[in-house]
matplotlib code that plots the C-alpha trace (Angstrom):
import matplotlib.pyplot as plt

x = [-42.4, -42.6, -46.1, -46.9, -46.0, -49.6, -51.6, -55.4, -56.4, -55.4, -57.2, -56.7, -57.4, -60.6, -63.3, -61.4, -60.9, -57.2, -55.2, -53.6, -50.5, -52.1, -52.7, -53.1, -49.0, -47.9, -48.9, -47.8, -44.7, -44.4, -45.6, -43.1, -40.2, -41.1, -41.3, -45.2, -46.3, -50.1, -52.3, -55.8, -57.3, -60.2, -62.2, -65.2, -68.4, -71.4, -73.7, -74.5, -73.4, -70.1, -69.7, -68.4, -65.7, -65.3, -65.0, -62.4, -60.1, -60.7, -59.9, -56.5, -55.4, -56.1, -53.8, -50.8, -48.0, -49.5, -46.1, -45.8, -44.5, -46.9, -50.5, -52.8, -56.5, -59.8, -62.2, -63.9, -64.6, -67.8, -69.9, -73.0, -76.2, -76.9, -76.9, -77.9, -79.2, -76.8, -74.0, -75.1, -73.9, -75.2, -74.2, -75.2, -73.4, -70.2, -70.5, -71.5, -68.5, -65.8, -65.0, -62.9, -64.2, -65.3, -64.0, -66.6, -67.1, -68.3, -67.2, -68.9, -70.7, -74.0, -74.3, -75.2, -74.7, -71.7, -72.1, -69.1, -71.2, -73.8, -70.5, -69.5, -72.2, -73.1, -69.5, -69.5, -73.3, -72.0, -68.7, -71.1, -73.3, -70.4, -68.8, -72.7, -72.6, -71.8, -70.9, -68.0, -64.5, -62.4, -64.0, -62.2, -60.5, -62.4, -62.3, -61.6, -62.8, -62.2, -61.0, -62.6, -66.3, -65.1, -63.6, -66.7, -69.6, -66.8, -66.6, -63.7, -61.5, -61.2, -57.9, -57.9, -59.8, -60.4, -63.7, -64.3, -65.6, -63.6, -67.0, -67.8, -64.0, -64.3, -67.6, -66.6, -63.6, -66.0, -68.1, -65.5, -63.9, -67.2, -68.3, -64.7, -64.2, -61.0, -60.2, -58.0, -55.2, -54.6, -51.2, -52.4, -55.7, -53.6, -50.4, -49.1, -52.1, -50.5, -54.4, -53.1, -51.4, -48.9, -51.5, -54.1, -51.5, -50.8, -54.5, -54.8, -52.4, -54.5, -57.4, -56.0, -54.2, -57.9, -58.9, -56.4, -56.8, -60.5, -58.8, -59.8, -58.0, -56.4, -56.0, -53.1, -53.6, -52.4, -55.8, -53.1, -54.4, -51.4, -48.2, -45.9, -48.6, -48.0, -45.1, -47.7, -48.7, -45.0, -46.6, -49.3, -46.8, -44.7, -47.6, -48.3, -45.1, -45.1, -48.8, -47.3, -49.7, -49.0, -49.0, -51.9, -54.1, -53.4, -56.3, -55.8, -58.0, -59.6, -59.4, -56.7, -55.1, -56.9, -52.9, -49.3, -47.9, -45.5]
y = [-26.9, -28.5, -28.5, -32.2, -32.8, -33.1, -31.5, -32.5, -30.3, -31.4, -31.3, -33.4, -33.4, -35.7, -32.8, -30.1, -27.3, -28.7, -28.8, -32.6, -31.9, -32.9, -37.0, -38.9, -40.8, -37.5, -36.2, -38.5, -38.2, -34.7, -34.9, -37.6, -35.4, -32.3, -34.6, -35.0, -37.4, -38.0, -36.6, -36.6, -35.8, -33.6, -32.4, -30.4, -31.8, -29.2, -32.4, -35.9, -35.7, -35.3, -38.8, -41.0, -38.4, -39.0, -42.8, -42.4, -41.0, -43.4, -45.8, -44.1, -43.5, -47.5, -48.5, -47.1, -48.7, -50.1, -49.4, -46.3, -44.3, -41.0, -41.9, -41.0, -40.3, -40.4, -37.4, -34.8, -30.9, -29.7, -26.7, -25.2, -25.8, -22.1, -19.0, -20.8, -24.2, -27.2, -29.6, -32.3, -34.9, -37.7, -40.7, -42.6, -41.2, -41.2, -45.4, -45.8, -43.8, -44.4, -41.6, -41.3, -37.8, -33.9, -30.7, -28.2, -24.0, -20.9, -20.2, -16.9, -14.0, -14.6, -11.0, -9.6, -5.5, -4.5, -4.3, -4.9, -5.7, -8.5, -9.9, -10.5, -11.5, -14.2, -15.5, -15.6, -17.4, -19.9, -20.9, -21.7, -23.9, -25.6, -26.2, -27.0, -30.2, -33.6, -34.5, -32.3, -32.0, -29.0, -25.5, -24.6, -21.3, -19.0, -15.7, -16.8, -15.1, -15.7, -12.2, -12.9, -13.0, -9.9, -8.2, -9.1, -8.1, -4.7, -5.4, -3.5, -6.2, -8.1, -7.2, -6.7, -9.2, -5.6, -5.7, -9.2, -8.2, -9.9, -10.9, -13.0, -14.5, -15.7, -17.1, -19.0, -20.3, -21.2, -23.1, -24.9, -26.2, -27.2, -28.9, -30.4, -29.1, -27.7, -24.6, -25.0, -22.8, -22.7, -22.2, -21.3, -19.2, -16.9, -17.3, -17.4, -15.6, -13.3, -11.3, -10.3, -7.8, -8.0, -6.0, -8.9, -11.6, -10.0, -9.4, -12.4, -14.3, -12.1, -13.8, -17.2, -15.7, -15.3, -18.8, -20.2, -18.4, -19.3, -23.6, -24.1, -27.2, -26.6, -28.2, -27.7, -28.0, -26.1, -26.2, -27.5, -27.2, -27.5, -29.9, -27.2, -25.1, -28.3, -26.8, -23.9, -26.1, -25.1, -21.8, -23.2, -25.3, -22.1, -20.4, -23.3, -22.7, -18.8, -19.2, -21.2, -23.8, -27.6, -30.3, -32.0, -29.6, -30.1, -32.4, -35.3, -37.6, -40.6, -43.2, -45.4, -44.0, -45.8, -46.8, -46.1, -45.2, -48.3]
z = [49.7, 46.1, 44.6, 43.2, 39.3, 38.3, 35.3, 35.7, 32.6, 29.4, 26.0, 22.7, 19.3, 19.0, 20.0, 17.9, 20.5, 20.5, 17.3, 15.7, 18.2, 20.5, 20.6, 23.4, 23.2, 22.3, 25.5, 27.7, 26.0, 26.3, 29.9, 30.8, 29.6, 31.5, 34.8, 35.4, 37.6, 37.2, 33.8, 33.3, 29.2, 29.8, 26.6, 26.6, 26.8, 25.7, 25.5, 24.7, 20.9, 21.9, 24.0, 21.1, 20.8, 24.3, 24.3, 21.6, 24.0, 26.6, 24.3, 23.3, 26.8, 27.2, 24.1, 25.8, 27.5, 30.9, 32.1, 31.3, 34.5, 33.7, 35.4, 32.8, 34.4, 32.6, 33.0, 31.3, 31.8, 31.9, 30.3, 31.2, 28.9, 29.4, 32.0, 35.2, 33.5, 35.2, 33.2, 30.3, 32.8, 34.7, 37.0, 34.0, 32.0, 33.5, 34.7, 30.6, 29.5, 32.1, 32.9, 36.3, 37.2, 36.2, 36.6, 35.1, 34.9, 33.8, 29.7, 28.9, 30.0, 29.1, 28.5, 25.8, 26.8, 28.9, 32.7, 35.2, 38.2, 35.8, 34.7, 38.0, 39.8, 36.8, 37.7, 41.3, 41.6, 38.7, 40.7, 43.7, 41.3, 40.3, 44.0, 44.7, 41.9, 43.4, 40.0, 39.7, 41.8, 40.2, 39.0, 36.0, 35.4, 37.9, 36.1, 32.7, 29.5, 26.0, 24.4, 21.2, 22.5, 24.6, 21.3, 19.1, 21.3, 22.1, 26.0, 27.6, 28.3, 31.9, 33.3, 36.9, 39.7, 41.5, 40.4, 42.6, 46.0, 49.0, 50.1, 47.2, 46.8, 50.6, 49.9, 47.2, 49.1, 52.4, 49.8, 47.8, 51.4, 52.9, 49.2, 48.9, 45.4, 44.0, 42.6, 39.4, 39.3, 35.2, 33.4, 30.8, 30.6, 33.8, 34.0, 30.7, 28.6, 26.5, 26.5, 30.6, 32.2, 35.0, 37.0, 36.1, 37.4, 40.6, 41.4, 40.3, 42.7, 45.6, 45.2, 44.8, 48.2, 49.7, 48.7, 50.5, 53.4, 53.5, 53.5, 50.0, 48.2, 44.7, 41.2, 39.0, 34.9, 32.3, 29.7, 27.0, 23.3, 21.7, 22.6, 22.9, 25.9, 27.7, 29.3, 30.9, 33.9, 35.0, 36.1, 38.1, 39.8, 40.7, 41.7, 44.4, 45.7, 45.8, 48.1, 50.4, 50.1, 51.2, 49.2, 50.7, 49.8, 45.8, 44.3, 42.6, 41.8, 44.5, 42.3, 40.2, 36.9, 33.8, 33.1, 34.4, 37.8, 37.0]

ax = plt.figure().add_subplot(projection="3d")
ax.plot(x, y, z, "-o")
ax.set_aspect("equal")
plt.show()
């Protein structure tokens, strides 16, 4: 069992949270020499303002090589306006800007004192909105944190999934298979995150266990943001193969790459 040489989470230079490494032909390049298959750029969207950005890297991805043997895909990840508010996105929006799909999720804690149980919960409920959105086919990073808010606000840092009920892991699993939405398994903010602990992985790989024992479906993408982290979505891959789970139920996208596949 071989997990499929995708990476449907990759981020480029034009809306700054990657650095100048990381440009649309060097990707592909990089992607084609570490054996990928299919690609997909997806930069943050917060809100409108940020669509010309956006278009920009449509238009890079459609100045390649049409032959080029990497499928490069189109799409876009998603943030939330604010605790509980939905994603600046629309069916509009995405026929106006081309884009081939979304993946979307949680990127804080929306708290502003420290409580275990809060954090958690505002996860959990958060996930479910996401699997919930007919807009968006991948949640991003379940479980993710950034260690500087978590440092600046003087959190105790997140390093253990032992603090996720089963309960709420199987629901969210039940919901992602009856919604049809992936769960991303990320390279980079997991797997190879300096910030974790080999605890953190292990208890990590549990509840990715759970999920696929509740028939959840997958994505693979290593949340690049520079062109040597590209090499991350290796872990994901190795990860598939370690849970046992099939390549059929790995995610791709339901549509034709914007170019390659040649």
């Amino acid at each position: 069992m071989t997990c499929p040489k995708y990476d449907f989470h990759i981020h480029t230079k034009h809306l700054g949270c990657a650095n100048a490494t990381m440009e649309v032909p060097a990707i592909v390049a990089e992607c084609r020499r570490l054996g990928l298959a299919s690609i997909a750029m997806t930069d943050h969207m917060y809100g409108p303002a940020e669509l010309e950005l956006h278009d920009r890297i449509r238009r890079d991805i459609e100045a390649l090589d049409a032959e080029t043997q990497v499928e490069v895909f189109f799409g876009v990840e998603l943030n939330f306006s604010g605790c509980d508010q939905g994603f600046p996105f629309s069916d509009q929006i995405k026929a106006e800007h081309g884009f081939q799909f979304a993946i979307g999720g949680i990127h804080g804690t929306y708290l502003d004192a420290y409580d275990l149980g809060k954090l958690v919960d505002i996860q959990h409920r958060h996930h479910l909105r996401t699997c919930l959105d007919p807009l968006v086919e991948v949640v991003v990073h379940p479980y993710w944190f950034g260690k500087g808010e978590f440092d600046k606000k003087g959190f105790p840092w997140f390093d253990s999934m032992k603090a996720v009920p089963e309960s709420c892991v199987r629901e969210l699993g039940q919901v992602a298979r009856q919604s049809r939405t992936a769960i991303e398994i990320n390279g980079s903010a997991h797997f190879t995150n300096p910030g974790h602990s080999q605890e953190f992985i292990k208890s990590y790989m549990d509840f990715l266990a759970i999920l696929a024992d509740e028939g959840a479906t997958f994505s693979v993408g290593s949340d690049a943001h520079d062109i040597g982290n590209l090499v991350s979505i290796q872990a994901a891959w190795r990860v598939v193969d370690e849970l046992r789970i099939p390549p059929e139920r790995i995610w791709r996208p339901n549509c034709r790459p914007l170019v390659g596949g040649a």
